[in-house]
C-alpha positions as CSV (number, residue, x, y, z in Angstrom):
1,X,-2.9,-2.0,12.9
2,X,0.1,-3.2,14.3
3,X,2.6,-4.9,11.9
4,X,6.1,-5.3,11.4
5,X,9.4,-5.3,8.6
6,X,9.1,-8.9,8.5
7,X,5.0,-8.2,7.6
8,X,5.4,-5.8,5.1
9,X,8.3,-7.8,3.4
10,X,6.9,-11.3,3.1
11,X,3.8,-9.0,1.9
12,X,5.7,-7.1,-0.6
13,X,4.3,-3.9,0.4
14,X,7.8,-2.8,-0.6
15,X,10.5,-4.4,-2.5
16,X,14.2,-4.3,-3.4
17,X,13.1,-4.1,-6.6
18,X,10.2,-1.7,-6.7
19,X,8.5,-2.9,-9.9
20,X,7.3,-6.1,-7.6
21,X,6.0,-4.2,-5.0
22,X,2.2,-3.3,-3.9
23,X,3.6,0.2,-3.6
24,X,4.8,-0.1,-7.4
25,X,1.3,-1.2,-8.6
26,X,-0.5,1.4,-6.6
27,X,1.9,4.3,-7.4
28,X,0.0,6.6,-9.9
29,X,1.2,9.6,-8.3
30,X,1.9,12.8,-10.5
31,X,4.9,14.5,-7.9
32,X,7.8,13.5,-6.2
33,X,6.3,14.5,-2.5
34,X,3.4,12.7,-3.6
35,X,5.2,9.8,-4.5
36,X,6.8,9.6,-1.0
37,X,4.1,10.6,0.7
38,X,1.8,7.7,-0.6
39,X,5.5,5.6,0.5
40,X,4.4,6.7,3.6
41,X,0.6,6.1,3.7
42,X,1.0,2.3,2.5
43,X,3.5,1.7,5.8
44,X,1.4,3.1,8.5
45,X,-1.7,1.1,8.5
46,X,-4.6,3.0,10.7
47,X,-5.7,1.9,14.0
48,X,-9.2,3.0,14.2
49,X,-12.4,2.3,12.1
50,X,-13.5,6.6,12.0
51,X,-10.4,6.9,10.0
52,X,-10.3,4.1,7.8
53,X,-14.1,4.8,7.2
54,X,-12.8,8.5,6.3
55,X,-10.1,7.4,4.0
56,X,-12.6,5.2,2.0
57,X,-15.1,8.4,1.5
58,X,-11.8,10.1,0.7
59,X,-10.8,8.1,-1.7
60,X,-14.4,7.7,-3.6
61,X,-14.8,10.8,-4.1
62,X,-11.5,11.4,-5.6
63,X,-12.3,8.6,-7.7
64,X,-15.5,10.5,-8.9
65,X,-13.4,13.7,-10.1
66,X,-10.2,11.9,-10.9
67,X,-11.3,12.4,-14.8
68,X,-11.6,16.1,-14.6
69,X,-8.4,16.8,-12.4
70,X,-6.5,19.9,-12.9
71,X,-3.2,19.0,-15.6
72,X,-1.9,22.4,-14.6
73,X,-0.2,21.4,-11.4
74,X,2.9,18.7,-12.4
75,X,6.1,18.5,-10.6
76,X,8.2,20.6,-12.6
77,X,6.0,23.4,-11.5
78,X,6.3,22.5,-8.0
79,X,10.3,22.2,-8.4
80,X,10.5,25.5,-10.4
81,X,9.1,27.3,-7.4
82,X,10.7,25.8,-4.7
83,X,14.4,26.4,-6.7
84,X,13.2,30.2,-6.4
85,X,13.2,30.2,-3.0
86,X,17.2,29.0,-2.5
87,X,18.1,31.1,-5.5
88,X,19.9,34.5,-4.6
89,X,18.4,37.5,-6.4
90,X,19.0,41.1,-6.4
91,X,16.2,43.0,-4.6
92,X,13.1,44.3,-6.5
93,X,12.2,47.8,-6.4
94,X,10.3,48.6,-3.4
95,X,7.1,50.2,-5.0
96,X,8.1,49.4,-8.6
97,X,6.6,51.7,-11.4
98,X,6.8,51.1,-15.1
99,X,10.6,52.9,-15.2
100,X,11.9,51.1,-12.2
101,X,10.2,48.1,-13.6
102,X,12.1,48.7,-16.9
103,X,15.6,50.0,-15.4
104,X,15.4,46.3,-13.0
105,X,14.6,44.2,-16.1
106,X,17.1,45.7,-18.1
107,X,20.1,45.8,-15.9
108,X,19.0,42.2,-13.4
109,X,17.8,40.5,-17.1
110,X,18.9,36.7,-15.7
111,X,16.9,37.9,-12.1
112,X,14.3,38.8,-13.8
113,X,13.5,36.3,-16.4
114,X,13.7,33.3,-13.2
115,X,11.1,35.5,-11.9
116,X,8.9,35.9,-15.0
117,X,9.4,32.1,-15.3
118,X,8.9,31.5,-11.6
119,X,5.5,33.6,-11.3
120,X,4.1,32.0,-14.7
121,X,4.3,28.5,-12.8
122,X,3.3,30.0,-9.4
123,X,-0.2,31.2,-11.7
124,X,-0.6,27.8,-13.0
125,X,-0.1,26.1,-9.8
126,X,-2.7,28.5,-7.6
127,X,-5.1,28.2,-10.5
128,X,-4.9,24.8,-10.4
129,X,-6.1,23.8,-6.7
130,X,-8.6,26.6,-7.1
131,X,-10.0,24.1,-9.9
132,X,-8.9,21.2,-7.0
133,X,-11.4,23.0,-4.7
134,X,-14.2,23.5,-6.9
135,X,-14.1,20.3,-7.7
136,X,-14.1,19.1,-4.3
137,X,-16.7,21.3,-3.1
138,X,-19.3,19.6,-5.9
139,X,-20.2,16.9,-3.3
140,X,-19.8,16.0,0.3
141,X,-16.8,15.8,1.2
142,X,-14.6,13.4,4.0
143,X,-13.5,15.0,7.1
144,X,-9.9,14.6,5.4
145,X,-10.7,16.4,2.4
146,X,-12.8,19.2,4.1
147,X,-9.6,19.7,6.3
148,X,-7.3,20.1,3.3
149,X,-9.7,22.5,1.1
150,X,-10.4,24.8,3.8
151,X,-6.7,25.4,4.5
152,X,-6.2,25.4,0.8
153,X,-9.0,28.6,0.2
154,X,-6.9,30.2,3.4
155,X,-3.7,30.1,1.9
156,X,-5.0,30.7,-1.9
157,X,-7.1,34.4,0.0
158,X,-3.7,35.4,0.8
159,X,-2.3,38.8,-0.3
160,X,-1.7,38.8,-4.2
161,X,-2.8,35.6,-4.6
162,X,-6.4,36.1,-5.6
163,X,-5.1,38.8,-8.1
164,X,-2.7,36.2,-9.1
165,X,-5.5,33.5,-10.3
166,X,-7.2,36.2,-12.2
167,X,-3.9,36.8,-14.4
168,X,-2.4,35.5,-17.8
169,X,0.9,34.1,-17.1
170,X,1.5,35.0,-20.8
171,X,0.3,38.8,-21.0
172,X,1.8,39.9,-17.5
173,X,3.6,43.4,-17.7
174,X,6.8,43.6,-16.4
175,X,6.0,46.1,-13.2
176,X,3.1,42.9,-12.4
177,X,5.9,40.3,-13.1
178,X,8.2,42.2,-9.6
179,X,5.3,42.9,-7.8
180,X,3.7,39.0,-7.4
181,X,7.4,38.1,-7.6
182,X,8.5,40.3,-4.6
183,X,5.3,38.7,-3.1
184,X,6.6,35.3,-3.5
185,X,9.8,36.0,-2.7
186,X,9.0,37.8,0.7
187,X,5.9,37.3,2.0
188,X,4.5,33.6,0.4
189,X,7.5,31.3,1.5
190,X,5.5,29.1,4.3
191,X,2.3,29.4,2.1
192,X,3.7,27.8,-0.7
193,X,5.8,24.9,1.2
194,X,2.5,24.7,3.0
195,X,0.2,24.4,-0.1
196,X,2.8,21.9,-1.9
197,X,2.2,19.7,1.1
198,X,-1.5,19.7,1.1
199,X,-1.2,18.6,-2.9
200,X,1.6,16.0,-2.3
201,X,-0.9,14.4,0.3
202,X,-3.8,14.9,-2.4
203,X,-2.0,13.3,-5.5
204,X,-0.9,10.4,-3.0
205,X,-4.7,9.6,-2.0
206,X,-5.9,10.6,-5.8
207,X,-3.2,7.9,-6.7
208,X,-5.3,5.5,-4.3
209,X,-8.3,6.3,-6.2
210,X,-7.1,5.7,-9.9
211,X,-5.4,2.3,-8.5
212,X,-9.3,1.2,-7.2
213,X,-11.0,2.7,-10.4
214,X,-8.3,1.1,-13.0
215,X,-8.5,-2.6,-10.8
216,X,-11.8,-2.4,-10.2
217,X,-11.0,-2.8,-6.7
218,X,-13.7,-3.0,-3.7
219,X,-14.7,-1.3,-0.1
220,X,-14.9,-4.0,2.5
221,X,-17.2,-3.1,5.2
222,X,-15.6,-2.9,8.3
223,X,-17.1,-3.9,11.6
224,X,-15.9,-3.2,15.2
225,X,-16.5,-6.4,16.3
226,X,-15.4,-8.1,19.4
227,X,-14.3,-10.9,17.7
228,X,-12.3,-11.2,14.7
229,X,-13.9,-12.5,11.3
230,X,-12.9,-12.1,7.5
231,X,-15.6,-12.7,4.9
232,X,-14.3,-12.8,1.5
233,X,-15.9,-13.6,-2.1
234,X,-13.5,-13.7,-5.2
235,X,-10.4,-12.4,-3.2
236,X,-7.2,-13.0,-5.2
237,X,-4.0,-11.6,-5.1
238,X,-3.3,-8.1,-6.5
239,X,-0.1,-8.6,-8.4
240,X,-0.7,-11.5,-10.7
241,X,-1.7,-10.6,-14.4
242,X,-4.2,-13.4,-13.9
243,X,-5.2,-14.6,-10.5
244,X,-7.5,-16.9,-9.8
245,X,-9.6,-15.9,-6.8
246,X,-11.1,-17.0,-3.9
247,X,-13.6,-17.6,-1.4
248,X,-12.7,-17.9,2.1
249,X,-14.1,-17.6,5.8
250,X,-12.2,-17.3,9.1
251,X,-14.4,-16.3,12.6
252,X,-13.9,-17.6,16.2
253,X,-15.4,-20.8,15.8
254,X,-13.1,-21.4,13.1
255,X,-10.4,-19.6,13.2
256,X,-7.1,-21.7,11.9
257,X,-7.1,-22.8,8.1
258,X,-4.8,-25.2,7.7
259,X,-3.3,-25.7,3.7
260,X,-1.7,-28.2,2.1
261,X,-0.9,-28.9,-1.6
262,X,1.9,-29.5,-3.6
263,X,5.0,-26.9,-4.2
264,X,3.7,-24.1,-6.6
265,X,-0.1,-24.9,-6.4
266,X,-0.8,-22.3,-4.9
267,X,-0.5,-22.3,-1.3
268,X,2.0,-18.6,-0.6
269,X,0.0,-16.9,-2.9
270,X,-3.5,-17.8,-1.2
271,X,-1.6,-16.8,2.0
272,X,-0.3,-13.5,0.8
273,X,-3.8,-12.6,-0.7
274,X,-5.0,-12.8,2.7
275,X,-2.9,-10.9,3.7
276,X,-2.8,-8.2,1.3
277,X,-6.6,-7.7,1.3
278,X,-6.5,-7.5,4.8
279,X,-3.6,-4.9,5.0
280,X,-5.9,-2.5,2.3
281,X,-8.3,-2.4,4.5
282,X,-6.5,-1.2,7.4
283,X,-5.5,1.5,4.9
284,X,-8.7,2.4,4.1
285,X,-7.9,1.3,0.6
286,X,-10.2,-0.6,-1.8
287,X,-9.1,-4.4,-2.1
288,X,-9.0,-7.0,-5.0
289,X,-12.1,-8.9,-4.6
290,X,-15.8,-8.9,-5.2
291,X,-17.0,-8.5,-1.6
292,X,-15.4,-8.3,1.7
293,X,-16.0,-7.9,5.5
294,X,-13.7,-8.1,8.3
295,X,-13.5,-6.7,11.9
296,X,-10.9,-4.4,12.2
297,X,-7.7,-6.4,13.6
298,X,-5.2,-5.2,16.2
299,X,-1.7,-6.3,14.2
300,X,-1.1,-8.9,11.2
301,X,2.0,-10.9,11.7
302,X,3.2,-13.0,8.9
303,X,6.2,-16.1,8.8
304,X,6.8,-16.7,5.2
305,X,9.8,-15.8,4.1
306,X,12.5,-16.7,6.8
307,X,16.0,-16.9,6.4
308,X,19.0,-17.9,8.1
309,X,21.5,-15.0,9.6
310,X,25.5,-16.0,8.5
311,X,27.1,-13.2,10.6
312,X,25.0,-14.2,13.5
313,X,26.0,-17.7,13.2
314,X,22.1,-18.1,13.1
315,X,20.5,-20.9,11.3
316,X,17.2,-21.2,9.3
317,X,15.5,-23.2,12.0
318,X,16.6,-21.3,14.6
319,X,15.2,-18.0,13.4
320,X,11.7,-19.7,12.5
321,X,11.7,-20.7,16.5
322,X,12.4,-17.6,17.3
323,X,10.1,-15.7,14.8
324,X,7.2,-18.4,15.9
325,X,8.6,-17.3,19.8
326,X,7.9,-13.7,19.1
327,X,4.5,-14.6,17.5
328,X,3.7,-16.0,20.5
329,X,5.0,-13.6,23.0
330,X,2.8,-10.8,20.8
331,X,-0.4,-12.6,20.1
332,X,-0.8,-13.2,24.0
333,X,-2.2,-9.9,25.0
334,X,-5.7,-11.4,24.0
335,X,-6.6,-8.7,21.1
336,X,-7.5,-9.4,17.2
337,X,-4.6,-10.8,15.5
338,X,-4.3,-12.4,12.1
339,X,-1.1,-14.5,11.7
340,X,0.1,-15.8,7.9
341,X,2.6,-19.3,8.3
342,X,3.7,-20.8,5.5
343,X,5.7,-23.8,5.3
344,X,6.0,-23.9,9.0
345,X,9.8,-25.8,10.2
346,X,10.8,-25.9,6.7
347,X,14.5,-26.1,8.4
348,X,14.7,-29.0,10.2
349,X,14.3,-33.0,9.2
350,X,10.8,-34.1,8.4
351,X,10.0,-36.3,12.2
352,X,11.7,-33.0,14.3
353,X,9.1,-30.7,11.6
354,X,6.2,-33.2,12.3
355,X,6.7,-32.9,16.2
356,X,7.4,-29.1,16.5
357,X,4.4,-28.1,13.9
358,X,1.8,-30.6,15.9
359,X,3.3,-28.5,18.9
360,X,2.6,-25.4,17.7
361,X,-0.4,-25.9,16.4
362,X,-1.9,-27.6,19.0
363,X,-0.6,-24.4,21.7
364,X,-2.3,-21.6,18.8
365,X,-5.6,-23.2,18.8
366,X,-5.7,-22.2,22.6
367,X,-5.9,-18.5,21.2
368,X,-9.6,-17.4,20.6
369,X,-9.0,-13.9,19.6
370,X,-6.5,-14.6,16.6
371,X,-7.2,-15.8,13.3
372,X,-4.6,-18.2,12.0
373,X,-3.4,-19.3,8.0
374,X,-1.1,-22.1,8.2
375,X,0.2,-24.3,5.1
376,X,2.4,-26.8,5.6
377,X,3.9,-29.4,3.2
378,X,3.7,-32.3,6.2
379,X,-0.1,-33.5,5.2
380,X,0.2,-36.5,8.1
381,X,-0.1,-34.2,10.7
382,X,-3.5,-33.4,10.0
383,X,-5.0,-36.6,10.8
384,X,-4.4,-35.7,14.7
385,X,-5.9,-32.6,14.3
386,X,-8.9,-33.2,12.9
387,X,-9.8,-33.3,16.1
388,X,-9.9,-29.8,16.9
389,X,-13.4,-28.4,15.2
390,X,-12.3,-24.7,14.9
391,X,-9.8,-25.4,11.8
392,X,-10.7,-26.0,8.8
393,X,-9.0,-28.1,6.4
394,X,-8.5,-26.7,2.8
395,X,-5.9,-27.8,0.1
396,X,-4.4,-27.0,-3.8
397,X,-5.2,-30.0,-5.8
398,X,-2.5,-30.7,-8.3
399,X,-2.8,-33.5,-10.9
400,X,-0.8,-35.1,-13.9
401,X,-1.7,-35.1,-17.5
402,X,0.0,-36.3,-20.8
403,X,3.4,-36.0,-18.3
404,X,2.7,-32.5,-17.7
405,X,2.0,-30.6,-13.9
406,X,-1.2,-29.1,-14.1
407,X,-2.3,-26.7,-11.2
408,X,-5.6,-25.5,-11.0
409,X,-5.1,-23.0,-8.1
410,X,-9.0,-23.5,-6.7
411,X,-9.6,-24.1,-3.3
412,X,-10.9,-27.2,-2.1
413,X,-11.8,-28.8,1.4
414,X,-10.0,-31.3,2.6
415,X,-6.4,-32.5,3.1
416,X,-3.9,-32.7,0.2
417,X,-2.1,-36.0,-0.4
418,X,0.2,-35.0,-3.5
419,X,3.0,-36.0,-3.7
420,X,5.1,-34.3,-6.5
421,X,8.4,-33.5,-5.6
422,X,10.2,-36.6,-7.4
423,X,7.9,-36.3,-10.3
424,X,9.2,-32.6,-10.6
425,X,12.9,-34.1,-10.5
426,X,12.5,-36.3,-13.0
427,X,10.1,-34.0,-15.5
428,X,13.2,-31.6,-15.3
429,X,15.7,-34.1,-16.1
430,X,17.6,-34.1,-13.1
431,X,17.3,-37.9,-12.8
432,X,18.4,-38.8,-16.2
433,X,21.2,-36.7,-15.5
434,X,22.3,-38.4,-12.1
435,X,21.9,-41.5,-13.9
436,X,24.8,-40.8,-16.8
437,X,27.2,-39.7,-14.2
């Protein structure tokens, strides 16, 4: 699925500040290649149903063995054997025996306790996807995972390896501590860089499979459709402590939502939810809500969080026009799209926003392969389009009691006609304020 750094921004796929990112709350990884490597997953949505199919199987099943994974491998075991390779040591014995094994140890003691120390990891870390692959090998398993544990039982049949996973770390003489560490040293280099990759890839799908088990999260069932449709039943947006969730509906017939309601009721997180779910998908990830189908879209292009561009000389409006130009310019190639607008013109006076929105509006509803999410704060505009019968009209109620904003974040049909703003202005004392000066 095609998106871009805009997308994955006004998404907060990633962040400035990490801890409000999706990466952040899906990040259960155990290494620092897995860590980057599931950095790398959630940026590169897939393109193709097959593999987003795979990666849910994938994922399921490492969420049905996640409980009994192997606490042997970490990432200090993984960095003490990668340090061994750039270290410089003096050369083993070629055929040690129990003297030369002695004379090396006693005159090379620092060389051959980092090899001592080295091997003992190198035991735990082979023992450890040994237990990866016989857990794996208990059920069926994705094309992905089959991939990764055959290569795995390759590399772990490998010269001293097997004798390797049959030692004790702890009760290893010294004439066995050169011989695996020569081994290592020699003769394992690419094994081992290519066994740390397969696990980096491994913790960074297992961390996938904890986030879905610990949120509870769902597999939408993805269609290749020729149209584009989202079905969803309490969706709601992943990084709130407590959402409120939805139910929404987009398909050809009626494919633009248009949202209004009151500043913070709701409006940009309904929008980002969307958004979100539907970016999981693409992933091959679970998604926060109780059900969902979708067809699987070409790109997701969202408009949300524009700003204006001092060394350019560029103001706010003029980079909305030109992020709604480049909407346009992409969306016309007549494939699956799902576009995300919030707060469409916000730059400009309120008759120039009316005119440009109606405009916009009116030239995206001529797109019948694109599912559109529009809110806007200009309610008048949606008289004239009520008109069109593929959007539907949804809105954030907001009301008043005992002088206090109450917001209760539930979708409801219709057209919003709140109007808040100078109650806000005066609840925070800004009024009373302007008054005494």
């Amino acid at each position: 699925m095609q998106v871009d750094k805009t997308t994955l921004s006004d998404l907060n796929i990633f962040h400035r500040e990490e801890e409000l990112s999706l990466f952040h709350h899906l990040n259960y990884t155990q290494t620092n290649d897995g860590r980057e490597y599931l950095r790398l997953l959630l940026g590169k949505p897939l393109d193709n149903i097959e593999d987003m199919l795979d990666t849910q199987q994938t994922i399921r099943q490492l969420m049905a063995v996640a409980g009994h994974w192997p606490t042997t491998i970490t990432n200090g075991t993984m960095m003490v054997v990668e340090k061994f390779y750039d270290s410089q040591i003096n050369s083993y014995p070629h055929r040690p025996d129990h003297v030369g094994s002695f004379l090396y140890k006693l005159f090379n003691k620092a060389d051959y306790s980092l090899t001592r120390y080295t091997v003992g990891h190198c035991i735990d870390f082979v023992k450890g996807l040994n237990n990866v692959v016989t857990l794996l090998r208990q059920g069926p398993m994705s094309d992905l995972l089959q991939l990764y544990v055959t290569r795995i039982e390759i590399l772990l049949s490998k010269g001293a390896v097997p004798y390797m996973m049959e030692s004790d770390a702890k009760k290893l003489n010294s004439r066995t501590v050169l011989v695996f560490g020569a081994f290592l040293k020699y003769h394992f280099k690419t094994s081992a860089f290519e066994l740390f990759d397969i696990y980096s890839r491994l913790d960074a799908y297992l961390s996938l499979a904890v986030a879905c088990k610990k949120y509870d999260y769902c597999f939408p069932v993805l269609e290749a459709s020729v149209e584009p449709f989202i079905e969803a039943k309490d969706l709601y947006h992943p990084l709130l402590q407590t959402p409120v969730s939805y139910d929404t509906g987009l398909d050809i017939d009626r494919n633009f939502l248009f949202l209004t309601g009151a500043n913070m009721g709701g409006k940009s997180t309904f929008i980002k939810a969307v958004g979100v779910s539907v970016y999981l998908a693409h992933l091959g990830m679970g998604v926060p809500a109780k059900t969902m189908r979708l067809s699987q879209f070409y790109g997701l292009l969202s408009n949300i969080q524009v700003e204006d561009n001092i060394i350019k000389g560029e103001s706010f409006f003029f980079n909305e026009v030109q992020r709604v130009r480049n909407t346009i310019e992409k969306i016309s190639d007549g494939k699956k799209w799902l576009i995300l607008i919030d707060e469409l013109f916000k730059g400009t006076n309120v008759q120039d926003a009316m005119k440009c929105s109606t405009t916009v509006i009116q030239g995206l509803l001529k797109l019948k392969t694109a599912l559109f999410i529009l809110s806007t704060h200009l309610y008048e505009i949606g008289d004239e389009l009520r008109r069109y019968p593929n959007i539907q009209f949804r809105y954030f109620e907001t009301n008043v009691e005992n002088d206090q904003l109450v917001f209760s974040y539930h979708l409801k049909e219709g057209i919003s006609n709140d109007r808040m703003g100078y109650f806000i202005l005066r609840k925070e004392g800004v009024v009373q304020m302007l008054d005494r000066l």
